[in-house]
N, C-alpha and C positions, 0 to 999 in steps of 0.2 A: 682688502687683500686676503685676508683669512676666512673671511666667505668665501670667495674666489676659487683656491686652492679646498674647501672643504667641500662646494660645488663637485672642482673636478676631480677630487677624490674619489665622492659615493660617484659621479659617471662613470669614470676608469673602472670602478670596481664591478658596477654593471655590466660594462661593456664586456667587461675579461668574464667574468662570469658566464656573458653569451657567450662570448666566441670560443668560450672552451667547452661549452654545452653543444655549437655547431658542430665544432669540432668532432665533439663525442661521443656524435650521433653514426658520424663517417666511421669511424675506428670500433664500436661494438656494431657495427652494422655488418666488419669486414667478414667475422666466418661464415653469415649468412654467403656472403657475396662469392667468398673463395672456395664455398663449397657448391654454389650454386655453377657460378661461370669456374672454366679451366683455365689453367695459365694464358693460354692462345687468346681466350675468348676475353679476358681480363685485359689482355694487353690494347685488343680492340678497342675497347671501351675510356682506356686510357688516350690512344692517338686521335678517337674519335675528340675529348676533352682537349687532348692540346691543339689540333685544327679551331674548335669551336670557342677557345681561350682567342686565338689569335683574331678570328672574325670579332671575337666582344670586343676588343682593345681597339679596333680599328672601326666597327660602331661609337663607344664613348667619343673618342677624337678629341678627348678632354674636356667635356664637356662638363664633369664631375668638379674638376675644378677652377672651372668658369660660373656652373652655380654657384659655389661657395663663395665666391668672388666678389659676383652680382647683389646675391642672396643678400649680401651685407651692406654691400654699397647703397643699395636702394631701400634700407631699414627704416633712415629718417623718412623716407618720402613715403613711409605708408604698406599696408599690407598689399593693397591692389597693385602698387608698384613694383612689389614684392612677387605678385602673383605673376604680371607681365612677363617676369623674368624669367619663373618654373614655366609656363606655360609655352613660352617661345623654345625655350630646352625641349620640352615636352615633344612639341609638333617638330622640332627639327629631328630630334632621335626617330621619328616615326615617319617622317620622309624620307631621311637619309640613311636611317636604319632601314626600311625596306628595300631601299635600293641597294645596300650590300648584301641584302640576304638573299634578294632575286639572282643577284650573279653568283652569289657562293652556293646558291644551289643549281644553277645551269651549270659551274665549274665543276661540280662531283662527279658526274661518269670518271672524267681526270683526274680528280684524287682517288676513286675507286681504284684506276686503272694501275695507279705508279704507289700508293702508298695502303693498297689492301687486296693487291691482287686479283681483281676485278669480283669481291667476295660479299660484297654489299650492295642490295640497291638503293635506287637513287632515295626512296624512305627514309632509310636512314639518316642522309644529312641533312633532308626538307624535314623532320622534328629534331633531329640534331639541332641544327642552326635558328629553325625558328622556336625552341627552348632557351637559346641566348638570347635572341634578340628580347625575351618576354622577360628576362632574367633582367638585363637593362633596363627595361620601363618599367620593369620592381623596385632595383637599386633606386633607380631617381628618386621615386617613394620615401622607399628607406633613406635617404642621405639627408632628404629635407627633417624628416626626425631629428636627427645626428644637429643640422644647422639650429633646430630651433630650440635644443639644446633637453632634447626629451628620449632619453637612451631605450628608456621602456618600451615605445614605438619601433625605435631600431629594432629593438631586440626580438621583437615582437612577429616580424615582418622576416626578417632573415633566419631567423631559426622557424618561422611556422612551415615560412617556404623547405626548410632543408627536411623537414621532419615528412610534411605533405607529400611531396615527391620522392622519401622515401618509402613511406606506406602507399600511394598509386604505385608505383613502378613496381614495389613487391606483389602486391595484388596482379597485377597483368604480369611477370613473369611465374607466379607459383601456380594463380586461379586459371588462366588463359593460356599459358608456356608461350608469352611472347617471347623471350629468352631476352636478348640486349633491347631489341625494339621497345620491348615494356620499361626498360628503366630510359631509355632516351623520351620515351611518352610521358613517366612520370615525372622526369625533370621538366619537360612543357607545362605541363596542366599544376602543378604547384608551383611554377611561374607565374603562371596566368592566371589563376585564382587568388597567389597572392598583391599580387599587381593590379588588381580590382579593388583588392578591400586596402591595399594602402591608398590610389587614389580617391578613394570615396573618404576614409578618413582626413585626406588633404584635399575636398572637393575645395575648399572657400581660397584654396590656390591656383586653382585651374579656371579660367578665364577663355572660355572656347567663342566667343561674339567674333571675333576676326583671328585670320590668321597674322601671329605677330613677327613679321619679318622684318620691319625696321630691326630689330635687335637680331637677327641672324651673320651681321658683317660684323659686327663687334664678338659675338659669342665662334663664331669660325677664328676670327685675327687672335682673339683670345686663347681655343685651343688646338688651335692645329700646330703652330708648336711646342707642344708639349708632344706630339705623337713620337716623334725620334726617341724620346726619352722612354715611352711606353714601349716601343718596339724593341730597344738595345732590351731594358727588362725582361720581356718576352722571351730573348733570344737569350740570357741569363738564366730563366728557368725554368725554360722546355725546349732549348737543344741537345741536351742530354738524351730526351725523348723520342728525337728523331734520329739522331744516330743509332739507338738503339734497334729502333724498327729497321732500322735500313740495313745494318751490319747483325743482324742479331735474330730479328724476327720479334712475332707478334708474341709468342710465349715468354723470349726474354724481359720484354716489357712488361707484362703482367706482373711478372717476379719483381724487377725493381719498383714497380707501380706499388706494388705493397710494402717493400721495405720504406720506401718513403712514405707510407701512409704512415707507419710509426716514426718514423721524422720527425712527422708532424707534433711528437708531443714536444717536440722543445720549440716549435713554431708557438705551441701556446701561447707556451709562456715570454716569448719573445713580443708575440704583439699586446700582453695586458702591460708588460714594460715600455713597451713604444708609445702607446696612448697613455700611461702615465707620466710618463718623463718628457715628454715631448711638450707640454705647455710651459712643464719649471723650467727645461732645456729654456726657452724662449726669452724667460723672466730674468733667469739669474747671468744670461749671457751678456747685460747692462748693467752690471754688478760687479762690485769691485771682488766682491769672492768668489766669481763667476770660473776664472781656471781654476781655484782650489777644488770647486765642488767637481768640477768635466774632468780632471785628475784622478780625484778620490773614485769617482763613477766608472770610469774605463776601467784600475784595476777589479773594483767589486765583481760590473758586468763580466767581465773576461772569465777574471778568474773564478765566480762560481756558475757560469755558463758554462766552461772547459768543465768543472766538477761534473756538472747534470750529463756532460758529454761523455765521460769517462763512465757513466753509471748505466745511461743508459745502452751503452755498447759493450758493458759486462749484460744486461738484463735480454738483451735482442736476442739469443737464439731462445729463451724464457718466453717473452712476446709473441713470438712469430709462433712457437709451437701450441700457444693457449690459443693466441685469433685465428689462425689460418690454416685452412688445409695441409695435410703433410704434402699436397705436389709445391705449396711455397717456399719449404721449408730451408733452400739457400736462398732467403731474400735477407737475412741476420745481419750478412756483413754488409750491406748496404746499408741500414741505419745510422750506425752509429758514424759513418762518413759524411754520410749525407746532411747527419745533423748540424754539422759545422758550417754550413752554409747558413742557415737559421741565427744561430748565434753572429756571425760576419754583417748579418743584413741588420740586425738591431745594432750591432755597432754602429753602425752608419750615423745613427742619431746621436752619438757621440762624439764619433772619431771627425765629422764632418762642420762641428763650431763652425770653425775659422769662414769656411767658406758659406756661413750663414749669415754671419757680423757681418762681413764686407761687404755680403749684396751679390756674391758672384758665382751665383747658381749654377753659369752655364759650364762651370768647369763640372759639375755634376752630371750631365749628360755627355760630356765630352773625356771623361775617363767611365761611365757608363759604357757608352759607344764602344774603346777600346777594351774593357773587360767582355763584352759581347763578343767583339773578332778573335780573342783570349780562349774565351769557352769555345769556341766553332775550332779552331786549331785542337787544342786540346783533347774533346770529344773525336776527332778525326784520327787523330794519333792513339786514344788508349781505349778507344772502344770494341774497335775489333780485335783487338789481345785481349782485353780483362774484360768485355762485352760490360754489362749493370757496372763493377767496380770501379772499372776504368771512368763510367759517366758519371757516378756519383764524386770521385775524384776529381773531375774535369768541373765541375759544377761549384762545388766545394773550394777549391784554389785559384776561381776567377773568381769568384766573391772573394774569396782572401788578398787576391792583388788589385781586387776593385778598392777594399777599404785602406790597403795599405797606400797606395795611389790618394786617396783621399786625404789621408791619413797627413803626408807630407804637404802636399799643398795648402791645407787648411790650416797647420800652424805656422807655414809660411805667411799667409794673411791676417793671421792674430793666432799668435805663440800662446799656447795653454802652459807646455811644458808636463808632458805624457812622462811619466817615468817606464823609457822604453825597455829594461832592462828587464822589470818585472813585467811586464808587456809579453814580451819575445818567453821569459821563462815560462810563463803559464800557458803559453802557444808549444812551445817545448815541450813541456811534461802533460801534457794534453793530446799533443802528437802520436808520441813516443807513446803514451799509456792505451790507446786506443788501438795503436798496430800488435803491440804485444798483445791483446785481449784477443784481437782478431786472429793472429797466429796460434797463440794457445788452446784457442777451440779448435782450429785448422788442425791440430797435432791431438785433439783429443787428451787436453791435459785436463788434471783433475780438477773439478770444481771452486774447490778452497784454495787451491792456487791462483787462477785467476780474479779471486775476489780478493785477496791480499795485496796482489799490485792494485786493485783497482783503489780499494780502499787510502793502503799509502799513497796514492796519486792523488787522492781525493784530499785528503790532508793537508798536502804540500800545495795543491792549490787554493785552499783555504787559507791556508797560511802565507800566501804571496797575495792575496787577496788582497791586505792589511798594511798599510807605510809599519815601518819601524817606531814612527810615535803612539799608533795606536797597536802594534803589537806589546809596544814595551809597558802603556797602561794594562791589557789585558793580562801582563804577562804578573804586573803588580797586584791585579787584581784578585788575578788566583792565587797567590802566594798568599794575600792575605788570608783568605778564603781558608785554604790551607792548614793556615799557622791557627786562626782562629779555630777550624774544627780539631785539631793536635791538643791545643789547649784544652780544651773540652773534655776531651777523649783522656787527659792525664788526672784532669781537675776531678 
């Protein structure tokens, strides 16, 4: 067991190491981008991503998790048996993946027409769409790393892609002024370059002698239901996106396009927390101190995720002015709104136990579903008043009633016994501290004012962080501490 967990330690800490490295490729890349493209032109390239977000989810069809699935099932029986499985994944994404890309791109005049004002040719979404599709037959690559339990591979493959298709795309829009078309190019071609050199890496998994259809009615039954679940998601974290375009325009987009890009730094750290906790999650929830620890974890997570929240939403008009063009420069209060969705979604591996023990998943797609019709109401109601605000809100508070919805039914099914009190307080003073920050810039108050709320917020959520058994040792601890240095200082 202590190999085990020492194993998934140095992975997790790989893993989190990439993903904040991909990450952080996007986020110092931004003033290039914001000074490159204009708000309008930014925003483009955003709707262009959330159209070509929804084609990928509707390529995979779960297929992702039907390898993993197979992957393991067929372990005993051998690596060729092994190999059957990738390979039939393989050839069906490349069937059935071309067959949604032929239609998504016969379909673009029509999304041209209704969601770009007839301002793009059809180019753009024949390398739009077929840089997902290539991004796909990368991922599978990449995943089989991840199964065979080799991170450096993953890591290898998914950030060479983000880095690749950063430097082509710049190249073709600064060398050539392709403008957008150059960065929709370079996300293709460091697709597809890296989706070579994974499958070649995993040649002795590919098996191309026949095509393997016997195994295509079990790999469909297997994830086509999963799609609903992908979809409500989808519609979780990019309807925001489309309100905006529609009530707001292409520039408003841009603008919150980038305050979510700094979002994204508490998305970090949310997923090197997700992939670590997410195997103990597993382990300790067959354990008799399995609610003490999902107890003790929900205050920490909350309460020093509310702290990063509070920090980073004193720090956001700081951000936005060092990365980004001054025409972004109301994208601030979006951040730190926004951010709270992030933290909400890693709860989820928390607040969701109950309905993990029991086996009854599907209540997870079924208040999924209802947080999606949530967001869509929502987004409709405060977008054309607060346009970016209003969506990052809307976005932000269905995620909140997604986990709280969770939140009841899963200790309904196996009672952890959440101490809700300090729960709601650190959702409270987390609240509260990030609207006054928001205001206080809004009124042009002085600097060291709003870093003294932020700070005593920061405090108080630390300290709700902690049960009262372990405040009261820390509390003894220092006193010692204290008395000992007192002693010293007389002696």
């Amino acid at each position: 067991m202590k190999a085990i967990f020492k194993q998934l330690g140095k992975d997790s800490l790989i893993y989190g190491v990439g993903g904040i490295l991909g990450r952080g490729v996007g986020l110092f890349l931004l003033p290039i981008y914001t000074r490159i493209f204009n708000p309008a032109e930014y925003g483009i390239l955003e709707l262009l991503a959330v159209i070509g977000s929804f084609v990928g989810s509707i390529v995979v069809m779960g297929m992702d998790a039907a390898q993993s699935f197979y992957f393991f099932e067929q372990k005993e029986n051998g690596q060729e048996a092994q190999a059957h499985v990738v390979t039939a994944i393989l050839q069906w994404r490349i069937s059935y993946g071309m067959g949604i890309l032929i239609i998504a791109i016969l379909i673009s005049p029509v999304l041209n027409r209704y969601f770009f004002n007839g301002q793009l040719s059809w180019q753009y979404f024949a390398v739009g769409f077929t840089g997902i599709f290539c991004f796909q037959i990368m991922n599978q690559s990449a995943e089989i790393f991840r199964l065979l339990y080799r991170p450096v591979g993953y890591i290898a493959i998914s950030l060479g892609q983000t880095i690749l298709s950063a430097a082509v795309g710049l190249l073709l829009i600064l060398g050539l002024g392709y403008g957008i078309l150059g960065f929709l190019w370079g996300s293709l071609i460091g697709a597809l370059l890296l989706a070579v050199l994974g499958w070649y890496r995993l040649r002795v998994y590919l098996q191309w002698s026949k095509w393997h259809l016997d195994w295509w009615p079990r790999l469909v039954k297997f994830g086509a239901p999963l799609v609903p679940a992908a979809v409500a998601m989808y519609v979780l974290n990019a309807s925001d996106r489309w309100f905006i375009s529609y009530f707001s325009g292409a520039e408003a987009l841009g603008i919150f396009a980038v305050g979510a890009k700094f979002a994204m730094l508490i998305i970090m750290a949310v997923t090197v927390f997700r992939q670590a906790w997410w195997p103990v999650a597993m382990d300790v929830m067959h354990r008799d101190e399995g609610p003490a620890l999902y107890r003790t974890m929900g205050r920490l997570y909350l309460g020093c995720g509310s702290a990063a929240i509070v920090l980073i939403t004193a720090l956001s008009p700081t951000l936005v002015a060092w990365f980004a063009a001054p025409a972004y420069a109301s994208a601030y209060p979006i951040v730190g709104v926004l951010a709270w969705h992030s933290i909400f979604y890693g709860f989820y591996l928390i607040g969701s136990a109950g309905i993990w023990k029991a086996e009854k998943t599907a209540w997870s797609s079924i208040l999924m579903g209802f947080a999606a019709l949530l967001n869509i109401g929502l987004n409709y109601c405060l977008v054309p008043r607060y346009g970016g605000l209003g969506a990052a809100i809307a976005t932000s508070t269905s995620f909140g009633v997604w986990n709280l919805l969770i939140l009841i039914v899963s200790e309904r099914l196996w009672p952890v016994g959440y101490a809700y009190a300090a729960l709601g307080a650190q959702l409270a003073v987390g609240f509260a501290t990030c609207a006054l920050i928001l205001i206080l810039y809004h009124h042009h108050a002085p600097f060291w004012t709003v870093w003294a709320f932020a700070l005593i917020a920061v405090f108080l959520l630390l300290t709700l962080s902690a049960s009262k058994e372990h405040l009261g040792k820390i509390m003894t601890l220092a006193s010692r501490k204290v008395a000992a240095m007192v002693g010293e200082i007389i002696i």
